[in-house]
C-alpha positions as CSV (number, residue, x, y, z in Angstrom):
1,X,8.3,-27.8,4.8
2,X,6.8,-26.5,7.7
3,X,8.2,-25.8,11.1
4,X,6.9,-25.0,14.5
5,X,6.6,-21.6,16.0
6,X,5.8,-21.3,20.0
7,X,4.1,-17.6,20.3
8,X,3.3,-15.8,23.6
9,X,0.3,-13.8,23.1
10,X,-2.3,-11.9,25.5
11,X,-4.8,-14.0,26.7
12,X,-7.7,-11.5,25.0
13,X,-6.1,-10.9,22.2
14,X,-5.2,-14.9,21.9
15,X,-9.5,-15.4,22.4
16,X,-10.0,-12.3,20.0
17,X,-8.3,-13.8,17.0
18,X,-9.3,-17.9,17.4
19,X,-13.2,-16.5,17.6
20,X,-12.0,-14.2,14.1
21,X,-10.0,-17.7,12.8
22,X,-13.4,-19.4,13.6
23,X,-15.6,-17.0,12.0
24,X,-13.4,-17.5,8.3
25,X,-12.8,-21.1,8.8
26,X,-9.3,-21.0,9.0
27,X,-6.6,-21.5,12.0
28,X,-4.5,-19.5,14.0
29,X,-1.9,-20.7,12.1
30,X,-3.3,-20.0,8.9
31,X,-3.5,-16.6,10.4
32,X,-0.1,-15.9,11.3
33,X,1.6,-17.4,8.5
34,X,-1.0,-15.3,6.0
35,X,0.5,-12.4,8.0
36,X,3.6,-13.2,7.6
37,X,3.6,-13.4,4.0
38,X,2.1,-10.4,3.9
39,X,4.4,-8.0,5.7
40,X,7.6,-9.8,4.1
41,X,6.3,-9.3,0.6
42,X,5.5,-5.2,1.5
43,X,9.4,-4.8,1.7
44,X,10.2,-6.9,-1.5
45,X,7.8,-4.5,-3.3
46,X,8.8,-0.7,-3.7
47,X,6.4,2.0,-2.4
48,X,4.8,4.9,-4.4
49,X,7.6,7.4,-2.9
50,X,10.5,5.2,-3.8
51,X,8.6,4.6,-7.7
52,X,8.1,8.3,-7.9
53,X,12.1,9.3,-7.1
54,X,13.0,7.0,-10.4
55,X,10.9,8.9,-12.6
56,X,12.8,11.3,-14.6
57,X,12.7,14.6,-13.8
58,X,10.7,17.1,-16.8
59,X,12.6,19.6,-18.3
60,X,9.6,22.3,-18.6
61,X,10.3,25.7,-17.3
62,X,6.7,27.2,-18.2
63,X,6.9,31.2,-18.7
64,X,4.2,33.1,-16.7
65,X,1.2,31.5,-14.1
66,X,0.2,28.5,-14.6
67,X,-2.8,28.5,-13.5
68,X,-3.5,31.4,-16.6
69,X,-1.5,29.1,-18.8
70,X,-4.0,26.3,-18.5
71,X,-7.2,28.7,-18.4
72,X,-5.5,29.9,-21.6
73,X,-5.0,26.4,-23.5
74,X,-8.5,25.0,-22.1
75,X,-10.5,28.2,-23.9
76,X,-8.3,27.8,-27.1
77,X,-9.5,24.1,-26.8
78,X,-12.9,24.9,-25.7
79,X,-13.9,28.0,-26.6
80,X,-14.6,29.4,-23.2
C-alpha cells in the first residue's frame, strides 16, 4: 500500500531532479522511494569494518622480518 508524502524541497534542486526523473523515465516519486530503499537497506547490511571485527583473530607469531621471511619462502618456491 502506498501512502502520501508532502516534501519541501529547494526550488533548484526540485527543477534539477524532475529534469534527471525525465531524463530516466521515471517520477520524482520513483526517485525518492528508490532512495529510500536504498539508504534503509545500507543499515540492515553490515559494513566491511563491522565483517572484519568477527573474523577470528590468527594465532601466528612469525620469528624474524617478515618481509625476509616472504623473500625467503618465494626463492625456495621460485628459485630466485
Amino acid at each position: 500500500m502506498k501512502a502520501r508524502l508532502n516534501l519541501t524541497i529547494d526550488e533548484d534542486i526540485l527543477s534539477d531532479i524532475k529534469s534527471y526523473a525525465e531524463d530516466k523515465n521515471v517520477s520524482v516519486s520513483e526517485l525518492v522511494e528508490e532512495h529510500f530503499k536504498n539508504i534503509t537497506s545500507q543499515s540492515k547490511r553490515k559494513n566491511i569494518f563491522d565483517l572484519m571485527k568477527e573474523l577470528p583473530t590468527p594465532e601466528h607469531t612469525p620469528e624474524g622480518n617478515l618481509t625476509t621471511l616472504f623473500y625467503e619462502e618465494q626463492s625456495k618456491k621460485y628459485g630466485f
